[in-house]
N, C-alpha and C positions, 0 to 999 in steps of 0.2 A: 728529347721529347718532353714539352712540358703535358704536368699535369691540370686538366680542366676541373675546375671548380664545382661543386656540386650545385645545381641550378636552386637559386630559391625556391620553398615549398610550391610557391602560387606558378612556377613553373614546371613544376611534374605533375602530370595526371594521376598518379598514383594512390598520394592521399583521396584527392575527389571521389576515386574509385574507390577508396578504404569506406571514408563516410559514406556515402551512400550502403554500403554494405552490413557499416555498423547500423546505421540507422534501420533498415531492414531488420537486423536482430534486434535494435532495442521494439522494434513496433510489433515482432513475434514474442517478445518479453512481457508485456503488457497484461495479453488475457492471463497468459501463466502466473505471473501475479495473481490479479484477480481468481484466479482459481482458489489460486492455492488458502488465499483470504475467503472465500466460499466454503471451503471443505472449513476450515475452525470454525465460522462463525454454523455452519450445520454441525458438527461436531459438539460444540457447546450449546448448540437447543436440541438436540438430544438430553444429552446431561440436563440441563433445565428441565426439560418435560418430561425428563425420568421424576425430577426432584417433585416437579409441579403435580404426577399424580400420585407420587406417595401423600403428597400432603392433602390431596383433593380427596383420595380413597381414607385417610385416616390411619394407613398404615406408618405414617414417620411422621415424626412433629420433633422440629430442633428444639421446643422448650422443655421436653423431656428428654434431651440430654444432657448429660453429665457437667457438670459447670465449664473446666477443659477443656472438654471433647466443643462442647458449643462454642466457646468460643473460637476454635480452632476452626468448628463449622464455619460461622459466618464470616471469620476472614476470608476462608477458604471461597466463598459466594462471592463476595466483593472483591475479588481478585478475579476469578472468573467473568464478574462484570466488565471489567478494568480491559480485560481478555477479549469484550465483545467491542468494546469500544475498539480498540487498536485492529481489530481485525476488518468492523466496518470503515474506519479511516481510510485503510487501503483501498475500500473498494470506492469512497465516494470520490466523485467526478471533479475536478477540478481543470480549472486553466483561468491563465491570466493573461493581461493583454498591456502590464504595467510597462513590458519592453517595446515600445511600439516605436520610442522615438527612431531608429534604424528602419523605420519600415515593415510593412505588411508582409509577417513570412510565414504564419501559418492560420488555419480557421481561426483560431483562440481572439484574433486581432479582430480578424473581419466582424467577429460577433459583437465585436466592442461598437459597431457602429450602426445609427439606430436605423437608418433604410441604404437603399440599396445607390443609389446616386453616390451618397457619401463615400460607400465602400468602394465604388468605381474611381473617383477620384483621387481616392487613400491610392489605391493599386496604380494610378499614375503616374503618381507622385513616386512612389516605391521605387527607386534603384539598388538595386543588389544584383550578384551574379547567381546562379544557379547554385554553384558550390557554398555560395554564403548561406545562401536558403537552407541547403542541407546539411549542412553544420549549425547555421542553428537549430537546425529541427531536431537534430541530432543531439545536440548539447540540453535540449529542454525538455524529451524524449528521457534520455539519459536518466537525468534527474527525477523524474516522476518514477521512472524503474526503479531505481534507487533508493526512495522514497517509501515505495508501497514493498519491495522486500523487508526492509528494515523495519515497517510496521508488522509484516505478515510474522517476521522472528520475534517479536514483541509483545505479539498474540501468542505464539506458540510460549512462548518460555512463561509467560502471565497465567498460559491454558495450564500447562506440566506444573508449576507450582501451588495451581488451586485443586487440581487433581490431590496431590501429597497433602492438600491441609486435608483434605476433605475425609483423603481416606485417613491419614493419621487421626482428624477426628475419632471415626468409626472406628477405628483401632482402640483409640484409646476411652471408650464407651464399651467395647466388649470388655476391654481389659476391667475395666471399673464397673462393670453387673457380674463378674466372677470371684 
């Protein structure tokens, strides 16, 4: 008895059924991201508007601190900036429509065209199989997940570092009024 060959990919259903699956997961990925890029950048306007009424009430002024300890401050703020920036990255909207030569395969494309004729036309022209479709979507999906965690870890480790200057500042301002 001989042995039958494994059918090429594009002949098992299987992957098909994989991708679409992944792709499902990558599109329940998305807000989770965006969350989690939500929670730092409210997490650091706290901390700002903690900072913002010390200084509005008169109770805390970085020029009366310690030479040190200040400067330890305002890197500590400019990191934290650095923190909001990376956090709102994740969350802004993006899509591009640069891969279009293959054909119209998801909104990102359709947007790219200035009325609605044209976009009918684009979608006629369009040959692809369904499985292409959802592998692209899936590969482009992917990537934007990918993307905005790696911003969101970026935000968090910029967040934890501006924390330590900050308070090593004040640390080091109690230690220096004793």
């Amino acid at each position: 008895m001989t042995e039958q060959p494994n059918p090429p990919p594009d002949d098992r259903p299987e992957w098909r059924v994989a991708a679409s699956e992944m792709l499902a997961e990558a599109r329940a990925e998305v807000p989770m991201a965006d969350n989690k890029a939500a929670v730092v950048l409210t997490t650091l306007a706290v901390g700002f508007s903690v900072l913002g009424a010390g200084l509005l009430a008169g109770d805390f002024s970085p020029a009366k601190l310690y030479s040190p300890a200040r400067g330890l401050f305002w890197c500590g703020v400019v990191v934290a900036l650095a923190s909001v920036v990376a956090a709102a990255s994740a969350l802004w909207p993006r899509f591009t429509n640069k891969d279009m030569a293959g054909g119209v395969y998801y909104w990102g494309h359709i947007a790219a065209f200035a009325d609605t004729p044209s976009a009918i036309e684009a979608m006629k022209g369009t040959n692809y199989t369904a499985a292409e479709r959802t592998t692209h979507q899936l590969w482009r999906l992917s990537r934007l997940v990918a993307r905005k965690y790696h911003r969101v870890r970026v935000a968090l480790i910029l967040a934890s570092i501006a924390a330590a200057l900050i308070g090593i500042a004040l640390l080091v301002q109690e230690v220096h009024k004793h």
